[in-house]
N, C-alpha and C positions, 0 to 999 in steps of 0.2 A: 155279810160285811162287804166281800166286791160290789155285790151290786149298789148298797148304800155307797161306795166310792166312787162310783161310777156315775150315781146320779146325783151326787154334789157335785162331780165335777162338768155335768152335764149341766145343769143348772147354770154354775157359774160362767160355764162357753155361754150358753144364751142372753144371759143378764151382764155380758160385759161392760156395753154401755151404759149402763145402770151403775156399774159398782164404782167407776171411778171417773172422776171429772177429765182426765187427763187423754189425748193421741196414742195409742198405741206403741209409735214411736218417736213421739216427741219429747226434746232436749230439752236439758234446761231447767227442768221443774223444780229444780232445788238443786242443793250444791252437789257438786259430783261424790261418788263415793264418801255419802253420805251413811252413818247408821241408819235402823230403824227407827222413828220418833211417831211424834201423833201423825204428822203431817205427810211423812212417806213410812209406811207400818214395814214393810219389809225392806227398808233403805233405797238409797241411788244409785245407778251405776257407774264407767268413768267419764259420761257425757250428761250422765245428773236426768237419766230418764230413773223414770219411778218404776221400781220391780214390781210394784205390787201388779201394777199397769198390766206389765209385760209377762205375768202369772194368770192372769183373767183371760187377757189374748191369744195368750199361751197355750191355756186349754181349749179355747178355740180351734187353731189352729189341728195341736195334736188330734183331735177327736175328727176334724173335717177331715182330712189326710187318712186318717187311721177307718174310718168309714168308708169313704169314698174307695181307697183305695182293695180297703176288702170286699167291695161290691164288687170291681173289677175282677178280682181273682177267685172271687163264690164262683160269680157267672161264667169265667173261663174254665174254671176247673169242673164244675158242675155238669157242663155241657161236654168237657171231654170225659168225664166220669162216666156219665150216662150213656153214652155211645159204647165207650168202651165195656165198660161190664154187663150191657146187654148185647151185645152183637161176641163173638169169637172170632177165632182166625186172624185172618190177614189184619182187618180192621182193627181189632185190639192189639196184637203186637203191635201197629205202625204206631197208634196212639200212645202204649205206654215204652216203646222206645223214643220217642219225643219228649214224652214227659220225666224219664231217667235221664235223658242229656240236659234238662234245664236243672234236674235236682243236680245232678252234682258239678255244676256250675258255682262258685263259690257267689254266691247272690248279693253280697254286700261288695263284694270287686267288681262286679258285672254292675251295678247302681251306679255306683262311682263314676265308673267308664260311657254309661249310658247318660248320667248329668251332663258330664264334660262336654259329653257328643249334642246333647240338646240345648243343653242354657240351663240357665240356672231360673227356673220358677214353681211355684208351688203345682200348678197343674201339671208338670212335667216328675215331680217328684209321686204326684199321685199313680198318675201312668206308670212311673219304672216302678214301681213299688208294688201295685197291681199285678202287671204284665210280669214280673220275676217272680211273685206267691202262689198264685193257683195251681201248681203240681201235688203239693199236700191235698189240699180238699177233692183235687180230681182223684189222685190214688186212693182218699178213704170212701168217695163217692163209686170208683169201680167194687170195690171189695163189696160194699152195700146190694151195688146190682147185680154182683156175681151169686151172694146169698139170697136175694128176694126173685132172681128171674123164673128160676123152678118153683115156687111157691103155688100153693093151690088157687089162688087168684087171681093169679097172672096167665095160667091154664086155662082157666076158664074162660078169662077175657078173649083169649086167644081163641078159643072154640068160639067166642061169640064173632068171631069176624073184627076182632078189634085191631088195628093199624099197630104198627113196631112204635112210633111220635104216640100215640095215644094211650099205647101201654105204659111206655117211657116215663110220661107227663103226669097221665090219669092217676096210675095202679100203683106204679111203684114208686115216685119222686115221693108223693107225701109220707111213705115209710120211712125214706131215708130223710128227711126235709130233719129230724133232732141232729143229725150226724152235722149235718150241712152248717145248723145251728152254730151248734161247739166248735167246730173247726173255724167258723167265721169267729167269733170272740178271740178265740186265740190270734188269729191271723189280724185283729184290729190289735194287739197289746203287739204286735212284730211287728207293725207297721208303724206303730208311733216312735218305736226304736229305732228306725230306720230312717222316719224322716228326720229325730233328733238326730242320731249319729254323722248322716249326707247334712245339715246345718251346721252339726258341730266342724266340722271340715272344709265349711267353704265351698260348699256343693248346693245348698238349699239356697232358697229362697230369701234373702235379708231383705226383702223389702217387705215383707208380714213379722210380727210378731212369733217368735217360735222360741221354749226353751234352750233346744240346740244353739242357737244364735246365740242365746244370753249366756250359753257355758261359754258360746269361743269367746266373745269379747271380756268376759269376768275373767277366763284362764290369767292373763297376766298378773293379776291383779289378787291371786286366790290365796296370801299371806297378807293384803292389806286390808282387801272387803270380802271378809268370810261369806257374809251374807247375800253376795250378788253371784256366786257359785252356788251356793248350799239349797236355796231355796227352789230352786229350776232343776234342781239336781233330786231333789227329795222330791219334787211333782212325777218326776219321769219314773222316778222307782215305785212308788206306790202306787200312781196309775196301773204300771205296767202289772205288778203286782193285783190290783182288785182286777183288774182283767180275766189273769190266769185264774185266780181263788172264782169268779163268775162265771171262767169256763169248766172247773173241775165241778162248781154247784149245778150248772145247768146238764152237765152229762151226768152227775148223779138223779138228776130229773126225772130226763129225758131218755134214759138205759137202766132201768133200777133193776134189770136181769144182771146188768152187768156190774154192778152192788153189790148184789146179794154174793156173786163169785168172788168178790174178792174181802 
């Protein structure tokens, strides 16, 4: 069921231009704070842009951020992951004493502070967004290489004259490559949370369509047009939602040892 939510919503990002005649965020299109009708299905909001509009773009928007930015923090994490749980000593403490000063960094204070510091654009939300995630997937990427490094196939490699980068890449990544999987899903549904939360606050980007956006400017308004809250509000939660249900499907996949134990 996540992933059928996920690939309606994936669809509809692709076919935006398709689904509605209208600018993304252009005025005007009807009366402001308007109901639902034939003409605008999910009403207008108090500048009389059409929600439906700003729902299509919306999942746009969320999905490219929520992607992009977990491509950032796979890669970061991944590659501190992989150092660290196969190499010991000096080299793993210094890695995962760096990666415990970002974990408990409260990361939604640290975004905030990092917008401010940058500007307010969506490629900057992707960045701080990225750049603050990657400590989860490195810490479950070291645990991985800390169980696969003694393994009989990585021994062997090793007898055959094979490079530490070759063992690394070759032998062991593709084991861990479902971990990687799962951890990225999750880390795309916390990233769309974050870029709605930095939008809702006047931190994102208002020159793209974004949920977040459509909550702050509906907030006054959220006893007069239910409907220009509710509907950007219900996207964000069930996105997020088919997310985690397609992270918990694909690590029942991709670990079905670890199924059976529980």
């Amino acid at each position: 069921m996540g992933l059928i939510i996920v690939a309606c919503a994936s669809f509809v990002a692709v076919t935006a231009p398709f689904l509605t005649p209208y600018a993304p965020l252009q005025t005007s299109t009807g009366v402001p704070l308007k109901p639902p009708t034939v003409s605008h299905p999910l009403g207008t909001d108090d500048l009389g842009r059409d929600i439906f509009t700003g729902m299509v773009y919306g999942a746009q928007t969320a999905l490219i951020v929520g992607l992009l930015a977990t491509a950032i923090a796979a890669g970061i994490g991944t590659t501190v992951g992989m150092i660290s749980g196969y190499h010991s000593g000096k080299v793993d403490d210094v890695l995962m004493r760096i990666t415990e000063s970002f974990i408990i960094i409260p990361v939604f204070f640290m975004a905030m502070v990092l917008m401010a510091f940058l500007g307010q654009s969506i490629s900057n939300v992707i960045l701080v967004v990225g750049v603050l995630s990657w400590p989860r997937v490195a810490r479950l990427v070291r645990a991985d290489f800390l169980t696969f490094r003694e393994r009989e196939f990585v021994k062997a490699a090793r007898m055959d004259g094979a490079s530490k980068s070759d063992i690394m890449v070759r032998e062991i990544l593709p084991s861990v490559t479902p971990t990687i999987i799962v951890a990225s899903t999750l880390e795309i549904a916390s990233a769309i949370l974050y870029e709605a939360s930095l939008s809702f606050l006047g931190l994102g980007d208002a020159n793209v369509a974004s949920w977040g956006v459509m909550l702050k400017y509906a907030q006054p308004y959220i006893y007069q047009a239910w409907w220009a809250i509710m509907f950007p509000g219900l996207a964000i939660t069930i996105l997020v939602l088919a997310l985690n249900e397609m992270g918990d499907g694909l690590n029942d996949a991709l670990n079905p040892r670890l199924k059976e134990k529980t």
